[in-house]
ZAMARGU-4260 file (C-alpha; in steps of 0.2 Angstrom, whole numbers, plus 5000, padded with zeros to 4 digits):
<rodrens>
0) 4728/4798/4893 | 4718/4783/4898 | 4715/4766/4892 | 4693/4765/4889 | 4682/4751/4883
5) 4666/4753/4877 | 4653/4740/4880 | 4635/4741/4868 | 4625/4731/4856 | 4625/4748/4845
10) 4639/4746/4833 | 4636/4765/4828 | 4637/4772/4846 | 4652/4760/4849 | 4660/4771/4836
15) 4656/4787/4839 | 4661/4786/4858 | 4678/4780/4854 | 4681/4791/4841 | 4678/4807/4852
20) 4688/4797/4867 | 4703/4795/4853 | 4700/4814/4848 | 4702/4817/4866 | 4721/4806/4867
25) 4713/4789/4874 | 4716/4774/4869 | 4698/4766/4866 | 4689/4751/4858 | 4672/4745/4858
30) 4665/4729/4858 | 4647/4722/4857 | 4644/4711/4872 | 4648/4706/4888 | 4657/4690/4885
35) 4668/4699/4876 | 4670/4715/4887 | 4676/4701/4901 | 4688/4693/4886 | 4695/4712/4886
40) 4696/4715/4904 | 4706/4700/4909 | 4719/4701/4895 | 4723/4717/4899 | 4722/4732/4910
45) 4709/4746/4907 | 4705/4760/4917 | 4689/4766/4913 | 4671/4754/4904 | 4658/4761/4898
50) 4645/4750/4898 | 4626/4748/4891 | 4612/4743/4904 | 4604/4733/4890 | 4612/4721/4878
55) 4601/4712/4870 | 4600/4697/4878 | 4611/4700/4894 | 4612/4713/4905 | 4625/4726/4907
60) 4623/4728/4928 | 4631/4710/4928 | 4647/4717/4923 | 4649/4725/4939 | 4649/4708/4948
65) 4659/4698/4933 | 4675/4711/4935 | 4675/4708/4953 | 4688/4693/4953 | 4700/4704/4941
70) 4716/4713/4953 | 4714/4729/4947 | 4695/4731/4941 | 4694/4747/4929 | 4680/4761/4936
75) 4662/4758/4927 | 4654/4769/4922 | 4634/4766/4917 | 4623/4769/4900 | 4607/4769/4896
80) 4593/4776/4886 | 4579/4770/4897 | 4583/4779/4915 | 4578/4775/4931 | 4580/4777/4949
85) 4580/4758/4953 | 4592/4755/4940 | 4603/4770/4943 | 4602/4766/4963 | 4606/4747/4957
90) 4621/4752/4948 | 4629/4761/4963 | 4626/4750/4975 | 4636/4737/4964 | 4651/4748/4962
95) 4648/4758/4947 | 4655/4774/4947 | 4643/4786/4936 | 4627/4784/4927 | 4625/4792/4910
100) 4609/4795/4900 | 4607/4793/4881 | 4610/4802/4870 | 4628/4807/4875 | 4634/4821/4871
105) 4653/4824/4870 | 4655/4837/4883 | 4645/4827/4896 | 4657/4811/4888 | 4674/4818/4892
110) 4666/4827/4908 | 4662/4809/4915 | 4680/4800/4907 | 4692/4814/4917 | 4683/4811/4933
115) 4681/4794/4930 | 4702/4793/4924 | 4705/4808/4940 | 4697/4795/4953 | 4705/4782/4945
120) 4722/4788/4946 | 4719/4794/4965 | 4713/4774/4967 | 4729/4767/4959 | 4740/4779/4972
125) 4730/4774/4986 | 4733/4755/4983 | 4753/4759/4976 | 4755/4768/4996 | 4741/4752/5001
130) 4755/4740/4994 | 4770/4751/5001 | 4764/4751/5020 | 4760/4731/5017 | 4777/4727/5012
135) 4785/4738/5025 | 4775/4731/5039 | 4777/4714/5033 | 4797/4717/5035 | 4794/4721/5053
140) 4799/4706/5067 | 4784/4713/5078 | 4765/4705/5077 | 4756/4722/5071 | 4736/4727/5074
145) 4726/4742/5068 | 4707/4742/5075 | 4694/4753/5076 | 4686/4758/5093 | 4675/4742/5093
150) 4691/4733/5090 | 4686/4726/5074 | 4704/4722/5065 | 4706/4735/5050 | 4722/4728/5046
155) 4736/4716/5053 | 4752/4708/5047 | 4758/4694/5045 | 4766/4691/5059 | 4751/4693/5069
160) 4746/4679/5062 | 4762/4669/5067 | 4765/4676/5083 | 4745/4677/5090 | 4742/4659/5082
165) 4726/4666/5071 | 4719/4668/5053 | 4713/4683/5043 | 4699/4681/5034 | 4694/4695/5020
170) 4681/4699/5031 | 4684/4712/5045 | 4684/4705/5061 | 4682/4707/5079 | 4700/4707/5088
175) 4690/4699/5102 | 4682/4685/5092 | 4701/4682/5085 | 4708/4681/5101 | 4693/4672/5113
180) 4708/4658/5118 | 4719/4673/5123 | 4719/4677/5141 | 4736/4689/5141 | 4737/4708/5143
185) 4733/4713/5123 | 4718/4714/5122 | 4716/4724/5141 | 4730/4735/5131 | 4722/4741/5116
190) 4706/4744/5125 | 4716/4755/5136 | 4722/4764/5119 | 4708/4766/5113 | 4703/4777/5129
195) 4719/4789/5123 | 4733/4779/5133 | 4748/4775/5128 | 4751/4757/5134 | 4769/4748/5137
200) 4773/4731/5143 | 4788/4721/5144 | 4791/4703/5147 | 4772/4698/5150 | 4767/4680/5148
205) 4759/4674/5134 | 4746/4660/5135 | 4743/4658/5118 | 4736/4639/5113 | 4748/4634/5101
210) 4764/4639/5113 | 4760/4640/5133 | 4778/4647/5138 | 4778/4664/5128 | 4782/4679/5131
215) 4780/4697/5122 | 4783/4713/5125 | 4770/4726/5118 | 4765/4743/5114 | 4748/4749/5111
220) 4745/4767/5107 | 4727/4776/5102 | 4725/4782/5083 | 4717/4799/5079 | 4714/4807/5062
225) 4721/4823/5056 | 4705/4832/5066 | 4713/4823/5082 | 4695/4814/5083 | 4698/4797/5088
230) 4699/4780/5076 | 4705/4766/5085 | 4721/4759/5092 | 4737/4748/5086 | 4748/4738/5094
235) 4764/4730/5092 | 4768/4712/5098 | 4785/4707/5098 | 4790/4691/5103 | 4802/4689/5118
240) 4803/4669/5121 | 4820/4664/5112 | 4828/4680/5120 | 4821/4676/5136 | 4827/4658/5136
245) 4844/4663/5129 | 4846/4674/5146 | 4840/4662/5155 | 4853/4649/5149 | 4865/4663/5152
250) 4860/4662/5169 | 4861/4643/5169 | 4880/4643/5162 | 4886/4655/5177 | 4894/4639/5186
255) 4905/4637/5171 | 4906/4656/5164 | 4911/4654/5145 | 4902/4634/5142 | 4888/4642/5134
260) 4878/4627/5128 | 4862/4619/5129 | 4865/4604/5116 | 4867/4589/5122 | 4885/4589/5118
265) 4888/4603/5130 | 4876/4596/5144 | 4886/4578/5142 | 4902/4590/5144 | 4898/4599/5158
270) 4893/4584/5167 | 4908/4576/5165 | 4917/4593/5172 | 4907/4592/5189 | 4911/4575/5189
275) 4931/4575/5188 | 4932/4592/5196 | 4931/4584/5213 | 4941/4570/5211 | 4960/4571/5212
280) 4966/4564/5195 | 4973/4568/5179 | 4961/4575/5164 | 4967/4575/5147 | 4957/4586/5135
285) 4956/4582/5116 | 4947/4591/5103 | 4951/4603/5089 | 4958/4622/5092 | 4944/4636/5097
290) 4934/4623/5105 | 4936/4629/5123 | 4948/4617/5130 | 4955/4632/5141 | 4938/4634/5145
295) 4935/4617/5154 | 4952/4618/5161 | 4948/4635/5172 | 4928/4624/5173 | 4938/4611/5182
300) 4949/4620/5193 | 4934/4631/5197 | 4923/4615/5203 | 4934/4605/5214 | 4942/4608/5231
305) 4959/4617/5224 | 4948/4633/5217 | 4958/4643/5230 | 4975/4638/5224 | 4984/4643/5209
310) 4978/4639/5190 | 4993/4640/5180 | 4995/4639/5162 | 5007/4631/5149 | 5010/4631/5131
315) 5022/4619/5126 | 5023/4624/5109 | 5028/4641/5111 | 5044/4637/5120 | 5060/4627/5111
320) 5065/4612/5123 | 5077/4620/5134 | 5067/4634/5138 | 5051/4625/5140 | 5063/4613/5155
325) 5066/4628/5161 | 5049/4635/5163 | 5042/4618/5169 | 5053/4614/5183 | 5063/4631/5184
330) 5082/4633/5186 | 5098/4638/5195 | 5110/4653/5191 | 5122/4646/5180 | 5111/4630/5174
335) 5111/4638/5155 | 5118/4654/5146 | 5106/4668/5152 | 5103/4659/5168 | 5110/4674/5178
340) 5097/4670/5193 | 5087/4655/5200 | 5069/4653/5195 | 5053/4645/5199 | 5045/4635/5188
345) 5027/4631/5183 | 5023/4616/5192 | 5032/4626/5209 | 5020/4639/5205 | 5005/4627/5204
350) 5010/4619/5221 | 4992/4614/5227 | 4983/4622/5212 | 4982/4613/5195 | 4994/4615/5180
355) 4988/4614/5162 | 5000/4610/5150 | 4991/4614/5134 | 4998/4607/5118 | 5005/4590/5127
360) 5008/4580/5110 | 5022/4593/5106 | 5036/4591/5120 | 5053/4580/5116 | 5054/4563/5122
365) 5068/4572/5136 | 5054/4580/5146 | 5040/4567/5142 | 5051/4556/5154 | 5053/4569/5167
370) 5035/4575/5167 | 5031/4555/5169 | 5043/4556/5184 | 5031/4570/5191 | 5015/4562/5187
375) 5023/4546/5196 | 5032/4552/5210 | 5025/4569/5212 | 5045/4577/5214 | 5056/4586/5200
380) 5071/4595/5200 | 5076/4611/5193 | 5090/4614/5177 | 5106/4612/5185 | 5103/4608/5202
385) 5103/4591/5213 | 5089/4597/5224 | 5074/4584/5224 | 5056/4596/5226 | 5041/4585/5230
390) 5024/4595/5222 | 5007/4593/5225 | 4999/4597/5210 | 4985/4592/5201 | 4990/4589/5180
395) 4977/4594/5167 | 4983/4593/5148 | 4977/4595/5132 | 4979/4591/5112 | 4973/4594/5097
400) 4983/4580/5090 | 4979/4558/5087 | 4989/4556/5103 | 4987/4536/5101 | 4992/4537/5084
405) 5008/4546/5089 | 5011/4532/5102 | 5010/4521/5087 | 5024/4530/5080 | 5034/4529/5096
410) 5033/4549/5096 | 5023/4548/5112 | 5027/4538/5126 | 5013/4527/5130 | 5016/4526/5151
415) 5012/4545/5149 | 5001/4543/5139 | 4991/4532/5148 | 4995/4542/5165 | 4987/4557/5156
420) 4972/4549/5150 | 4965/4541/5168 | 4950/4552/5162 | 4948/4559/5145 | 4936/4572/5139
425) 4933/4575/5120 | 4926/4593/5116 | 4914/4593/5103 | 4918/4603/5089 | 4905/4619/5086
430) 4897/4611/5068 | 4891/4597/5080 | 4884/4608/5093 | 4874/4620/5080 | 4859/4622/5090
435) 4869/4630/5106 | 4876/4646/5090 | 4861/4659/5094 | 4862/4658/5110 | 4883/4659/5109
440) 4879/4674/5094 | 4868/4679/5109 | 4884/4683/5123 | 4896/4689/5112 | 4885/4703/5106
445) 4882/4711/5123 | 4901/4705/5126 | 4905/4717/5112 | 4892/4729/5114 | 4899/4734/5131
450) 4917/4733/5124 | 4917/4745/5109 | 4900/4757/5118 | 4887/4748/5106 | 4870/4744/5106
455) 4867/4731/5094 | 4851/4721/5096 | 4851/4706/5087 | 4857/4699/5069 | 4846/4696/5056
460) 4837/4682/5049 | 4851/4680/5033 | 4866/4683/5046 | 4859/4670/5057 | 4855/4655/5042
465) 4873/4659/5039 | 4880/4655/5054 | 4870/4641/5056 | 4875/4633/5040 | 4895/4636/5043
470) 4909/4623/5044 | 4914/4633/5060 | 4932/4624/5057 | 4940/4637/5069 | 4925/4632/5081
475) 4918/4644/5093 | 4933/4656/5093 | 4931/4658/5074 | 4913/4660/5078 | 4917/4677/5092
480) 4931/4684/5078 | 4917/4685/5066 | 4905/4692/5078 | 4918/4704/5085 | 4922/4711/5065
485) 4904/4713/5062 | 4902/4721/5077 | 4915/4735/5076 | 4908/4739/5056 | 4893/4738/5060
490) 4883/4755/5064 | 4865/4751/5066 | 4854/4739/5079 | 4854/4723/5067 | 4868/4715/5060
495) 4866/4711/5043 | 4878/4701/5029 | 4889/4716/5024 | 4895/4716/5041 | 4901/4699/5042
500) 4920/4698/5039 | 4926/4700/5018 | 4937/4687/5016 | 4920/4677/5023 | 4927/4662/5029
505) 4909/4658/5034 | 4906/4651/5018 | 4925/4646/5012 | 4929/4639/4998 | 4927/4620/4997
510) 4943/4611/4995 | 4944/4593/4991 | 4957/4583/5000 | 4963/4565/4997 | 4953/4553/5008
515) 4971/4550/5018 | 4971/4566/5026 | 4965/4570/5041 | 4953/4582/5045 | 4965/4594/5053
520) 4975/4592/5037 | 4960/4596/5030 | 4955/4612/5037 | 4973/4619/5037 | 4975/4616/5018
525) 4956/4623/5016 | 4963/4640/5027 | 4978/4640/5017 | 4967/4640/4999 | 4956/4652/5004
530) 4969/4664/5009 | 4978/4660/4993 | 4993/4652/5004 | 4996/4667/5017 | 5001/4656/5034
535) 4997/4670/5045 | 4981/4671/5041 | 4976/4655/5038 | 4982/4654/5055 | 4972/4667/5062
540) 4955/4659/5055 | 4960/4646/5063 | 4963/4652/5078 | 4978/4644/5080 | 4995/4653/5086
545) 5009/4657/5072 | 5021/4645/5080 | 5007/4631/5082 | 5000/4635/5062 | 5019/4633/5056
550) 5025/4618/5068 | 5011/4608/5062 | 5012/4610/5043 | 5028/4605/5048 | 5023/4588/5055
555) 5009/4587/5042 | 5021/4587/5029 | 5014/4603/5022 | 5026/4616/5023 | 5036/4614/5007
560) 5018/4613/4998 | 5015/4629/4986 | 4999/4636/4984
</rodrens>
């Protein structure tokens, strides 16, 4: 069944040819003139108008050229009871589809309306799969070209147009024309195709006007019809620049493995590291947790003249205050119940190396005074022993707490405090830094890729608007944890949104504190909403180690709080 207008200043053929269409199960109406013909095409779709050469006044060709503008013109089909060949040639070389002669007669009338609706229906699929490839090759990252073997441009996408810096017209055009500025390898390529090569480049440079430091990788390959007679060529553009400079920054950041950054944040920091690194004095790190301050640490010690001594590391949370004496400075056999042999201690260990004593704001006033002693006189002695030991060791600590604030509340000494901060480096946080995320997104992808036997190429455009948009209040280490679990669910080349952790905390709830909280009490009582109170895991968004998470909603006041 089709949907037919009739257009003719005879009201009694009008009727009769849409009563035999309506016999026939179409839907027909007739109308007298063109003006209104026209009214009837643009209100609403038909397939198939029959239409008179004469109309009184007007002329019926001219509908050919009116429809034109309309997206889906119907097929025309011509009438006349005055025949001629200039007429009939006039009508097809305007886009009519048939030319019938006067009188009609019904079988010639459905004859001409089944072809008419058959070609029709064969046009509608054409443009439906037309519409179909269009939409699929627009979803594609890579610049895409079919021509014909005088490289006039058939079809292209849009990212042709973004990539190759050009516009499409309507018209068909010559890929050479399009691309005169262009003196790369794409249009040596497709010429190649055309000639029934397959054509592969990888990493070629791309001196396009609008961007001189490009680079794409290509694919050009020759296009046959089903006879295997040759039609043309397409290539494939994809471009290779961001991923390029991302390697090459990767490069860049071998002298400080892990301080992956280009921001001005991380450039400023890994200044200040080759600055300190050579000279001997203490360093105290400050920023919030996942930021990297183990990182600089390893940066540091790396970079100066002790980079063949021992690194060793501290936590001073994870140990009560006995024990942590005990591992700072060691002991002797008998200094303590369980002392059933001596032991060297940390800053023993670290003779001519560096120690890091990570958490610093946490130990008791009692071994604040000794490790001042150390920092003053470079000698210790172990739990229960007399013996002075003189050490050379160089100190670098770190915080995420107001260490001046804590002076304030005489829960830090200030001498240490100020022994510790001769040189003071403040880690930006990972919301400051956005701009260095793809390229960090970048590492821990082929970090992960090699790990779990993967072969994930990128993260899509939604993934990585995401990630640019979070809080990030876990910093860079919640940043590779997400990564990571999208990594292991994932099972195809791209990541996409489904993969990113459920309990998302890239886009966490927002939780308003009161203005006196600080912005760690912040992000911990954020943690702790969004997890609907459970402390572990609140922790591990964080990053931050279940003794740490529990001390400090201790200290915060925030452990008797109920969610």
């Amino acid at each position: 069944m089709g949907k037919i207008l009739v257009v003719d200043d005879d009201i009694m053929l009008g009727r009769v040819l849409t009563r035999l269409l309506q016999e026939a199960g179409h839907l027909a109406k007739a109308v007298t003139n063109l003006q209104a013909g026209v009214a009837q095409l643009t209100s609403q779709p038909y397939d198939v108008v029959y239409c008179d050469v004469r109309l009184h006044q007007e002329i019926g060709l001219d509908l050919l050229q009116m429809i034109r503008p309309i997206p889906t013109p119907p097929l025309v089909i011509i009438i006349t009871a005055y025949p001629s060949l200039e007429t009939a040639q006039q009508a097809l070389r305007d886009g009519a589809f048939d030319y019938l002669v006067k009188p009609i007669l019904e079988e010639a009338l459905l004859r001409s309306v089944n072809r008419a609706l058959a070609a029709k229906q064969f046009q509608t699929e054409r443009e439906n799969l037309r519409l179909h490839l269009q939409a699929v090759l627009h979803c594609v990252d890579e610049a895409l070209f079919s021509v014909c073997d005088r490289l006039i441009v058939r079809s292209a996408n849009h990212k042709a147009q973004q990539i190759c810096g050009i516009t499409l017209s309507d018209n068909q055009e010559s890929l050479l024309s399009l691309l005169d500025h262009c003196d790369g390898p794409c249009l040596g390529a497709l010429q190649r195709a055309i000639q029934g090569e397959t054509v592969t480049l990888l990493r070629q440079s791309c001196h396009c006007p609008h961007r001189s430091d490009k680079m794409i990788s290509l694919k050009a390959m020759p296009l046959h019809n089903s006879a295997g007679a040759p039609l043309g060529a397409v290539l494939a553009i994809k471009d290779e620049t961001e991923l390029v400079q991302l390697q090459k920054s990767l490069q860049n950041s071998n002298r400080h493995p892990g301080l992956l950054g280009r921001s001005p944040a991380m450039q400023q920091l890994k200044q200040k590291i080759e600055q300190v690194a050579e000279v001997e004095t203490t360093v105290l790190l400050c920023g919030e947790s996942g930021t990297g301050k183990e990182l600089v640490v390893e940066a540091i010690h790396r970079a100066g003249s002790r980079a063949e001594q021992p690194l060793v590391r501290v936590n001073c949370v994870a140990l009560n205050d006995t024990l942590l004496e005990s591992e700072l400075f060691g002991h002797v056999r008998g200094a303590f119940t369980g002392a059933v042999r001596d032991r060297v201690g940390r800053f023993q260990e670290a003779h001519r190396g560096t120690i890091f004593l990570d958490e610093i704001g946490d130990i008791s006033p009692a071994l604040q005074m000794r490790l001042l002693r150390v920092l003053q006189e470079k000698t210790f002695e172990r739990v229960g022993d007399n013996r002075t030991w003189a050490v050379d060791v160089r100190i670098i600590a770190a915080t995420n707490q107001n260490l001046p604030a804590l002076v304030e509340q005489n829960r830090f000494r200030a001498d240490l405090y100020y022994r510790l901060r001769v040189v003071e480096i403040v880690l930006p946080p990972l919301r400051q830094r956005r701009e260095d995320i793809p390229l960090l997104v970048a590492h821990f992808l082929n970090t992960f890729n090699q790990h779990f036997g993967k072969e994930i190429r990128s993260v899509s455009d939604a993934v990585m608007a995401r990630l640019l948009a979070c809080q990030w209040l876990g910093n860079v280490r919640q940043l590779r944890h997400a990564i990571e679990h999208a990594c292991v669910v994932c099972q195809q080349s791209q990541i996409e949104l489904e993969h990113l952790p459920e309990q998302n905390p890239l886009s966490p709830p927002q939780v308003t504190a009161p203005p006196q909280q600080s912005s760690e009490q912040q992000a911990m009582l954020q943690a702790l909403a969004e997890h609907r109170w459970h402390r572990d895991k609140a922790a591990r968004q964080l990053g931050m180690s279940r003794s740490t998470f529990y001390r400090r909603l201790k200290q915060l006041g925030l452990d008797d709080a109920d969610g």
